[in-house]
KOLROVEX-859731 format. One record per residue (C-alpha): residue number from 1; residue in one letter; chain; x negated, y, z. Coordinates in steps of 0.25 Angstrom, whole numbers. Example, Ala and Ser with C-alpha at 12.3 -4.5 7.8 and 13.67 -1.06 7.14 Angstrom:
<sites>
1:a:A:-49:-18:31
2:s:A:-55:-4:29
</sites>
This chain:
<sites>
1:x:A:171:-73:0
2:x:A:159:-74:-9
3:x:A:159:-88:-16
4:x:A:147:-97:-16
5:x:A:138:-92:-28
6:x:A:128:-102:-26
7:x:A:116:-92:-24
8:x:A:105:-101:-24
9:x:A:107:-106:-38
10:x:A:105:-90:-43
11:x:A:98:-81:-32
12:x:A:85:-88:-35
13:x:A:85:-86:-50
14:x:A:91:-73:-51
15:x:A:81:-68:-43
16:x:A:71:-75:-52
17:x:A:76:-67:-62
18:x:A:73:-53:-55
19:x:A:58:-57:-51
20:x:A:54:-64:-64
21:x:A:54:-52:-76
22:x:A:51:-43:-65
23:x:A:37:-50:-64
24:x:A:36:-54:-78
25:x:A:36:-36:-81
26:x:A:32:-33:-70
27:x:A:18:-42:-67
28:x:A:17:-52:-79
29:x:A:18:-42:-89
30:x:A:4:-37:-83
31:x:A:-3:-50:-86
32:x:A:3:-52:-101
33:x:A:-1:-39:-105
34:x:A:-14:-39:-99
35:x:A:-17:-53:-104
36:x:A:-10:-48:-119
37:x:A:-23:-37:-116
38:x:A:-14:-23:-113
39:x:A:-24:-15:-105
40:x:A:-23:-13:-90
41:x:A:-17:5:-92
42:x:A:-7:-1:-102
43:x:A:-2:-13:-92
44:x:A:-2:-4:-80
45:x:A:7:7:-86
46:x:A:16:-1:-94
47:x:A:19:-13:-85
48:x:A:20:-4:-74
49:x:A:32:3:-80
50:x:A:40:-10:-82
51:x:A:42:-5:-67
52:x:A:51:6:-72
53:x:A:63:-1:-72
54:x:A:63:-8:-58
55:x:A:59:8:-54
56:x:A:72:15:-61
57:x:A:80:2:-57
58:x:A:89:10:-47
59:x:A:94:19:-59
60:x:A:101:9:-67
61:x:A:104:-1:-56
62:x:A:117:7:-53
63:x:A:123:2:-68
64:x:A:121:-11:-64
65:x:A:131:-10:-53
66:x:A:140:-3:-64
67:x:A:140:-10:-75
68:x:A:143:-26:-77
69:x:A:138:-37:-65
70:x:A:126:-38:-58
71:x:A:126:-54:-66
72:x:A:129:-48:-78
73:x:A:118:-37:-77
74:x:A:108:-47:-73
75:x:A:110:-58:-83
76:x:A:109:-48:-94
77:x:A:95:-43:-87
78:x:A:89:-56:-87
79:x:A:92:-59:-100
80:x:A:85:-44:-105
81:x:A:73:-47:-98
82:x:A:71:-63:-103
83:x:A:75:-57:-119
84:x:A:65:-45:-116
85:x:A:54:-56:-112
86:x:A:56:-64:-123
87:x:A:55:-52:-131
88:x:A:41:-49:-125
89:x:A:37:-64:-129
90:x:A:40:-61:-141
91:x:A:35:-48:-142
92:x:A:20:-51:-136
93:x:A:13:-54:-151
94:x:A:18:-42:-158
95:x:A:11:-28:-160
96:x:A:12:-19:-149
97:x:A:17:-31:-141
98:x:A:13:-22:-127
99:x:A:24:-12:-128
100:x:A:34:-21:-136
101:x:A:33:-32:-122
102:x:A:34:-18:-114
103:x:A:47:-13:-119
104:x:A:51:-27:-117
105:x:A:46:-28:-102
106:x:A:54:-15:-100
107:x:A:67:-20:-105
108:x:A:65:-33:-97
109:x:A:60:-23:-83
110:x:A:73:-15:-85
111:x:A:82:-28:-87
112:x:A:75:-34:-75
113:x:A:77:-21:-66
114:x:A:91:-21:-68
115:x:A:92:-38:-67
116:x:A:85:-34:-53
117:x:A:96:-25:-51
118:x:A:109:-33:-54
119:x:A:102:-45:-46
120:x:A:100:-37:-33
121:x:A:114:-33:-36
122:x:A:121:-47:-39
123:x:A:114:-55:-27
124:x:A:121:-44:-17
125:x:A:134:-46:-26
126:x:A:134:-64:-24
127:x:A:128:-65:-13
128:x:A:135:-61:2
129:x:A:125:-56:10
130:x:A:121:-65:19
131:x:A:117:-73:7
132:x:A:110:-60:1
133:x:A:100:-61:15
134:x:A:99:-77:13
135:x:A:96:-77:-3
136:x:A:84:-63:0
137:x:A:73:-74:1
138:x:A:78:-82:-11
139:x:A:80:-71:-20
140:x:A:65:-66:-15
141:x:A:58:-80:-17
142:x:A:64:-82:-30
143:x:A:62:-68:-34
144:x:A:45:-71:-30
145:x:A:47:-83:-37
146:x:A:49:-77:-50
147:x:A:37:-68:-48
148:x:A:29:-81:-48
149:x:A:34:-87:-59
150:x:A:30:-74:-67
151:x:A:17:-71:-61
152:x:A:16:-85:-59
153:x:A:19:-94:-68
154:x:A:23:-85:-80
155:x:A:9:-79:-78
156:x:A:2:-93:-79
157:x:A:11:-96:-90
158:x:A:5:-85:-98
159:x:A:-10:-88:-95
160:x:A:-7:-104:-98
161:x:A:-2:-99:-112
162:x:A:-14:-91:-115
163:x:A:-23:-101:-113
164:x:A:-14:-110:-122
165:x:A:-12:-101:-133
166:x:A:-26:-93:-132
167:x:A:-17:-82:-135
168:x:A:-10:-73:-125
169:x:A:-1:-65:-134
170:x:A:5:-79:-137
171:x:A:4:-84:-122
172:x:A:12:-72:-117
173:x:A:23:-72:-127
174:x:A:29:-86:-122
175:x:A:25:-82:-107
176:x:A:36:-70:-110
177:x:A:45:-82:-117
178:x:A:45:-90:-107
179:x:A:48:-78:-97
180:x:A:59:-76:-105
181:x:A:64:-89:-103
182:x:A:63:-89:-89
183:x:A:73:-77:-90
184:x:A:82:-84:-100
185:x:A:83:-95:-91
186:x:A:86:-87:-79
187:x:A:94:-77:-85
188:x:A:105:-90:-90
189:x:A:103:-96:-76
190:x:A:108:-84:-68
191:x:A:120:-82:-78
192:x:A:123:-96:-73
193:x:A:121:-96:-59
194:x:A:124:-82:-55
195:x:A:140:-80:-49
196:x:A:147:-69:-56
197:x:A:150:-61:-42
198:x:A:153:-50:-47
199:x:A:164:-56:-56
200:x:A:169:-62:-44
201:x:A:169:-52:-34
202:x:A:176:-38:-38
203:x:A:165:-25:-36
204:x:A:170:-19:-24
205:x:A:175:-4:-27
206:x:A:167:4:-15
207:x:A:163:18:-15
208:x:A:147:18:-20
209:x:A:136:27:-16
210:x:A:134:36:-31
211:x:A:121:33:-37
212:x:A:117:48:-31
213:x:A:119:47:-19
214:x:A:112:33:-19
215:x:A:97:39:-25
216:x:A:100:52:-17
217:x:A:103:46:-2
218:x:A:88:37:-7
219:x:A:82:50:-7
220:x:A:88:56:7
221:x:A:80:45:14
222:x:A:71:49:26
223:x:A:58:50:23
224:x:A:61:47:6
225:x:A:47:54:4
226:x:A:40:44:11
227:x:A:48:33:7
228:x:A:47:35:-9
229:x:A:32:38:-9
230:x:A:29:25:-1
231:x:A:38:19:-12
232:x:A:30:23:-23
233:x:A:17:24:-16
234:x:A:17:12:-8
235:x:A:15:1:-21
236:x:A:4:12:-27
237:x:A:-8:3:-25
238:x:A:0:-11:-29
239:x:A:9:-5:-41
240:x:A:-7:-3:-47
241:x:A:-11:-18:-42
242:x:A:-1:-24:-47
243:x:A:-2:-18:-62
244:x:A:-18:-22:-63
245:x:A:-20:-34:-54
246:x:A:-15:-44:-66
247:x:A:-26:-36:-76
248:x:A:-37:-36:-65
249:x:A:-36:-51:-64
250:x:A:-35:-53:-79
251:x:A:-45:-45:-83
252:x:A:-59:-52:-85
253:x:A:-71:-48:-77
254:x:A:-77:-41:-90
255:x:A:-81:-43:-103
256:x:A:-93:-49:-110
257:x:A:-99:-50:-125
258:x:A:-101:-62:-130
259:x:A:-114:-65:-137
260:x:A:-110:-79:-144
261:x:A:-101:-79:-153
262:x:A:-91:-88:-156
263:x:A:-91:-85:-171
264:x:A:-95:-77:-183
265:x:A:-85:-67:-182
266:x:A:-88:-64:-167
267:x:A:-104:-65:-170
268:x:A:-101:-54:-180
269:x:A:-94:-46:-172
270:x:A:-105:-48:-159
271:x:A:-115:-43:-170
272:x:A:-107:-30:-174
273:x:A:-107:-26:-158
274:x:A:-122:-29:-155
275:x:A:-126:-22:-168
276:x:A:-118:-11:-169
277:x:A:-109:-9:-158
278:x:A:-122:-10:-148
279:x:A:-127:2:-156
280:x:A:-115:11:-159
281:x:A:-114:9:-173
282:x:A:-100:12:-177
283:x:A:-93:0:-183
284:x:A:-85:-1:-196
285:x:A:-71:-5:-195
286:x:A:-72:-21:-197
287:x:A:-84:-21:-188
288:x:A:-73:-17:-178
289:x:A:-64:-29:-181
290:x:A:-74:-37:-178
291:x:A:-79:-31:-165
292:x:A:-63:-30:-161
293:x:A:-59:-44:-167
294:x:A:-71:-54:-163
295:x:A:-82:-46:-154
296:x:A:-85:-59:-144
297:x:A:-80:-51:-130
298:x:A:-79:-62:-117
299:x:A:-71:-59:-106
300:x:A:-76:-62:-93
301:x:A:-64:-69:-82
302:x:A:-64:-76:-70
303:x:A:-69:-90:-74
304:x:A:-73:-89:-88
305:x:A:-76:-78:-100
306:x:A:-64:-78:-111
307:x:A:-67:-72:-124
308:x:A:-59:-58:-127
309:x:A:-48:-61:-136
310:x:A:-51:-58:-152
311:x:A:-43:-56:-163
312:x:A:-44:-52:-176
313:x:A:-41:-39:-180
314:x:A:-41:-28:-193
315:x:A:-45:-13:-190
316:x:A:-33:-9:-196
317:x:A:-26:-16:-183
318:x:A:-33:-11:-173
319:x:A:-23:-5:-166
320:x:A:-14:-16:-167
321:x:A:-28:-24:-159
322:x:A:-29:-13:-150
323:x:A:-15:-13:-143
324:x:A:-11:-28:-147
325:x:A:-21:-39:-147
326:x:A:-34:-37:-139
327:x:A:-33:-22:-132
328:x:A:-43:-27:-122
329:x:A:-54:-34:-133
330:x:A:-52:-20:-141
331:x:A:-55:-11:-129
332:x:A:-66:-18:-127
333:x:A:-73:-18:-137
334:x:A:-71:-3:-139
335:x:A:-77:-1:-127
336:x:A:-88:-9:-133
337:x:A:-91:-2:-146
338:x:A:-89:11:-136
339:x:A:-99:8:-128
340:x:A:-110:4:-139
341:x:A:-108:-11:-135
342:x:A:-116:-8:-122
343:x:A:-108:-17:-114
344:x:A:-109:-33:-113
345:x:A:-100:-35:-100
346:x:A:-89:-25:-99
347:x:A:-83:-28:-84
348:x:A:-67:-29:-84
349:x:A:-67:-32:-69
350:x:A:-56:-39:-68
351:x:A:-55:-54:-64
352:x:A:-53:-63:-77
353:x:A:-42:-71:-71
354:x:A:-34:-80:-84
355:x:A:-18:-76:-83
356:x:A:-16:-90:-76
357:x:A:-25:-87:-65
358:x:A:-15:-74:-62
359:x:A:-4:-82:-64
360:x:A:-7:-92:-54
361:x:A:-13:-80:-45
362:x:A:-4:-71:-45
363:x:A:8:-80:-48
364:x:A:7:-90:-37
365:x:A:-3:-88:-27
366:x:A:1:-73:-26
367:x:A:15:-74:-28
368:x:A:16:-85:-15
369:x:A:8:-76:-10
370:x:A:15:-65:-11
371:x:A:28:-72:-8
372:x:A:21:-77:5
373:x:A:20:-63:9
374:x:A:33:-57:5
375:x:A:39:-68:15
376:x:A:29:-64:26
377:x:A:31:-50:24
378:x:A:47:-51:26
379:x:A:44:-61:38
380:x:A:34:-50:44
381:x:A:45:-39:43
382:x:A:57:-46:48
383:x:A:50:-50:61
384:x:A:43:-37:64
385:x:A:49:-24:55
386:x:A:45:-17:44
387:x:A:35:-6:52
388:x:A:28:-17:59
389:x:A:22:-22:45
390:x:A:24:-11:36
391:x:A:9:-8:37
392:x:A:3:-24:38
393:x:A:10:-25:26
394:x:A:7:-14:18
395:x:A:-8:-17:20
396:x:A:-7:-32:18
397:x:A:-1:-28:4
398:x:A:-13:-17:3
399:x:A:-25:-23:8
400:x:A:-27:-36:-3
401:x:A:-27:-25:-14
402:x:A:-43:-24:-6
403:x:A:-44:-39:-14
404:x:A:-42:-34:-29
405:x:A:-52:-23:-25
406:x:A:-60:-35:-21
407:x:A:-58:-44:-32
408:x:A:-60:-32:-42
409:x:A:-73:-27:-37
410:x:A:-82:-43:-36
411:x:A:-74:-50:-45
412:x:A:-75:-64:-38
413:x:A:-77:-77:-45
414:x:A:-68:-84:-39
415:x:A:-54:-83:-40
416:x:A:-50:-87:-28
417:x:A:-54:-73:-23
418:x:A:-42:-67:-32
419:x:A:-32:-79:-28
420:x:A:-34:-73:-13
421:x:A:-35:-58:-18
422:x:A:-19:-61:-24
423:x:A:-15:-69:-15
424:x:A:-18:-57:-3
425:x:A:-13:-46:-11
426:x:A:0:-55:-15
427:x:A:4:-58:-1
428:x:A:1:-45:4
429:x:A:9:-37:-5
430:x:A:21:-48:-3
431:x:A:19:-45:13
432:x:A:18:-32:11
433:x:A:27:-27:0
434:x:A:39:-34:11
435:x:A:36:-21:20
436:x:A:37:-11:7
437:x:A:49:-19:1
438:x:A:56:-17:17
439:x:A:53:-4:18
440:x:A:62:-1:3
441:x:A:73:-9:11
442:x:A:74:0:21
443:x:A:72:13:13
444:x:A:84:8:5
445:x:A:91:6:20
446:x:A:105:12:21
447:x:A:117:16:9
448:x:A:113:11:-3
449:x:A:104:1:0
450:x:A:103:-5:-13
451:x:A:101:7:-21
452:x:A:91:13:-12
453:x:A:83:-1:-12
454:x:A:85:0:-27
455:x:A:78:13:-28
456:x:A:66:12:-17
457:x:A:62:-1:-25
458:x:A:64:7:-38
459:x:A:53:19:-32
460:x:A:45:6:-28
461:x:A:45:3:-43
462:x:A:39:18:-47
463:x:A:29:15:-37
464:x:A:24:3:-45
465:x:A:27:9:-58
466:x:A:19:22:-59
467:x:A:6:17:-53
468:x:A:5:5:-59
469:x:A:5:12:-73
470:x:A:-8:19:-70
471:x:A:-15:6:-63
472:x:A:-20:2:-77
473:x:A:-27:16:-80
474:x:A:-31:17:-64
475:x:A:-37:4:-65
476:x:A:-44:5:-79
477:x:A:-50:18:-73
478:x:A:-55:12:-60
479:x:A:-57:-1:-64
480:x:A:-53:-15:-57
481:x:A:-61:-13:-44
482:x:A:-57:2:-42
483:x:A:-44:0:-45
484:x:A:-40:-10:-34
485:x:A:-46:0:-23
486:x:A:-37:10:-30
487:x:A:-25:2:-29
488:x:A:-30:0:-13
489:x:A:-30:14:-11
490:x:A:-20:17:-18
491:x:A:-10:9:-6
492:x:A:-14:18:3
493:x:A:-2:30:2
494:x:A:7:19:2
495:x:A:2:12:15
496:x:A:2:27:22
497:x:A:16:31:18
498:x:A:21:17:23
499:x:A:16:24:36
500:x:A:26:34:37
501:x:A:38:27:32
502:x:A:48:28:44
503:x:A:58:14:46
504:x:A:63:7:57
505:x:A:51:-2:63
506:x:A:60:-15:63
507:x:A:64:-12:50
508:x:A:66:-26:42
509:x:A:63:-34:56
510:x:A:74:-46:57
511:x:A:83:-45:69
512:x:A:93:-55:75
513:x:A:104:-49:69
514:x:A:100:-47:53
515:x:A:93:-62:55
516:x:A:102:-69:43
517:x:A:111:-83:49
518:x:A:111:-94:40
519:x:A:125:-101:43
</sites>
């Protein structure tokens, strides 16, 4: 018999463990790079393959199961990940900081793939399975609470330290610390806390379905065709929302000229633009400098205007501006000078919120709310099947999209109006995404449950991966407004396909005999 492994002082912070670097990669990486000025193409295609390795996950998963214990496989992935995130702090300040933190980001996605892994494996290994059913909600509440400590709070964190420091490079190098941390701390709790069941209890020798046999019989499943291409296609629209919702948000409304100067060196460079950039004159190279280094450039936000950041810099390091310090100031003035200085606003269209505002927006309201609905959505399914909500849901996850297309297109003053629009989408996606996330569960139905779950959820991945890399270059193309009606349309495939997915009608609904008893 199974001892008494104390479940309630580990469940909850293992799972921890598994939520919070997903978020950190996944989504707060968005707002740091956005906010350390990477332009909107280069966020959605890098950021968007950190998916990679949550997508490829069912390759390696088997050497898990092979080599060492689940405990020992996940202690030495959380400890990978919070040395990789310390590693990013440190990193942030130094040339070419964006694909140094990247590489970083990939080794802590691979790491947190395969902690994901080996802690789905280890929970079915201590726990008997009536306890498995009980601790399902724990392991999902804590597993949200993680995502709002990092949207959350590490978000707000972020923002706070900007403001503090004035400077953001700084501000986000001791938010990734402090992540770090947060993974060091976790990583020593659960080497204390978690039994060593595998220790305890020898491996069973039974005969075991060869890793063949396991993709090929996922592949013989009626109507696969079907199935895989609502897979991919069914996230098309949110895989691109999610990548440029953070960036639509944070960008200001536009950007104006500043006609009084704060000092000599910006007046100088406010003359070199009226009298020569106006006209077309070319300008000489420390004319340049100055234009690029203290050209006064307000940017226009939600309740006040900031001034574009400047700093100084030499033409033999230009390059080093361009792609380290102020991509976003150095664009536009390009565009400027291009453009014979014919511009006083240049519109941005996005909604110049402050990286606290998202933090508590998306972080708290919209994770409660999307918690609320997750809850709802499960309740809804249990009490009436899958095929009874499949298309409510799908459309309450679809239809709030209409508000960014809203927000996008009259800009309203008051944010109250984007608090609403989040909090909609949120909870539609957490009662909807319950139907899509019932669906995989039965497609991975029969021998080899796991492994097939494994791989439904890993083309799941492919779906969010690929189109999110184009998103940036689809929505510098079309713009904020156009965008979002993309995005709309581009749910539709994935709401006709779940038409012809074929599943038993009570699928998921909770009869008397699979209700759990708590003795």
């Amino acid at each position: 018999m199974m001892k008494d492994n104390k479940p309630w002082y580990w469940i909850p912070f293992l799972n921890f463990a598994s939520g919070f670097p997903y978020a950190i990669i996944i989504s707060v990486s968005v707002i740091m790079y956005k906010n350390l000025g990477i332009a909107n193409e280069d966020i959605g295609v890098y950021t968007s393959l950190l998916y990679l390795p949550w997508v490829i996950k069912p390759l390696w998963s088997p050497f898990i199961d092979l080599y060492a214990t689940k405990r020992k496989w996940f202690l030495a992935m959380q400890l990978v990940i919070a040395i990789a995130f310390l590693v990013v702090g440190l990193t942030l300040s130094m040339n070419h900081f964006f694909m140094l933190s990247l590489a970083l980001f990939w080794v802590a996605a691979f790491a947190s793939a395969s902690n994901d892994v080996a802690s789905d494996g280890f929970y079915m290994l201590a726990l008997a399975k009536e306890q498995q059913s009980f601790f399902l909600g724990i392991r999902s509440t804590f597993y949200r609470l993680s995502m709002l400590t990092a949207n959350g709070l590490i978000v707000i964190l972020g923002g706070f330290l900007e403001q503090k420091f004035g400077d953001k490079t700084k501000a986000w190098s001791y938010t990734m610390i402090f992540v770090a941390l947060i993974m060091i701390f976790l990583t020593i709790y659960n080497f204390f806390t978690t039994p060593k069941v595998e220790e305890i209890n020898e491996t069973k020798t039974e005969s075991k379905t060869s890793f063949g046999e396991v993709f090929a019989t996922f592949f013989q499943k009626k109507q696969i065709g079907i199935i895989l291409a609502f897979i991919l296609l069914f996230r098309l629209g949110e895989s691109q929302l999610l990548k440029m919702l953070t960036p639509f948000l944070i960008d200001p409304k536009g950007y104006e000229m500043v006609e009084t100067p704060n000092n000599e060196l910006q007046l100088s460079a406010l003359n070199i633009f009226n009298s020569k950039v106006k006209k077309g004159i070319k300008l000489t190279d420390s004319e340049m400098d100055s234009l690029y280094s203290y050209l006064p450039i307000t940017a226009v936000m939600q309740n006040k205007n900031t001034p574009l950041e400047t700093k100084p810099t030499k033409t033999d390091d230009i390059d080093k501006f361009n792609t380290d310090i102020m991509p976003n100031r150095i664009t536009l003035i390009d565009k400027l000078i291009k453009s014979n200085g014919n511009f006083s606003v240049i519109k941005k269209d996005g909604m110049g919120l402050t990286t606290e505002d998202v933090g508590i927006i998306y972080g708290t309201f919209g994770v409660t709310a999307l918690v609320i609905g997750g809850i709802l959505g499960g309740i809804a399914i249990s009490r009436r099947g899958l095929r009874k909500w499949m298309l409510p849901m799908f459309l309450a996850m679809h239809l709030p999209i209409l508000g960014f297309v809203m927000l996008a297109h009259f800009h309203p003053t008051s944010i109250y109006y984007v608090y609403a629009t989040v909090i909609a989408e949120q909870f539609g996606y957490g009662f909807g995404f319950a139907a899509f996330m019932m669906y995989l569960i039965y497609v991975a139905e029969g021998e080899s449950k796991t492994a097939h779950y494994s791989l439904a959820t890993g083309f799941m991945a492919l779906g969010m991966m690929l189109p999110g890399m184009a998103s940036g270059f689809i929505q510098e193309y079309l713009g904020y407004g156009n965008f979002f009606i993309w995005v709309f349309c581009a749910t539709i495939p994935g709401l006709i396909l779940s038409q012809l997915l074929k599943y038993p009608a009570d699928f998921g609904k909770k009869t008397e005999e699979n209700i759990p008893t708590t003795k």
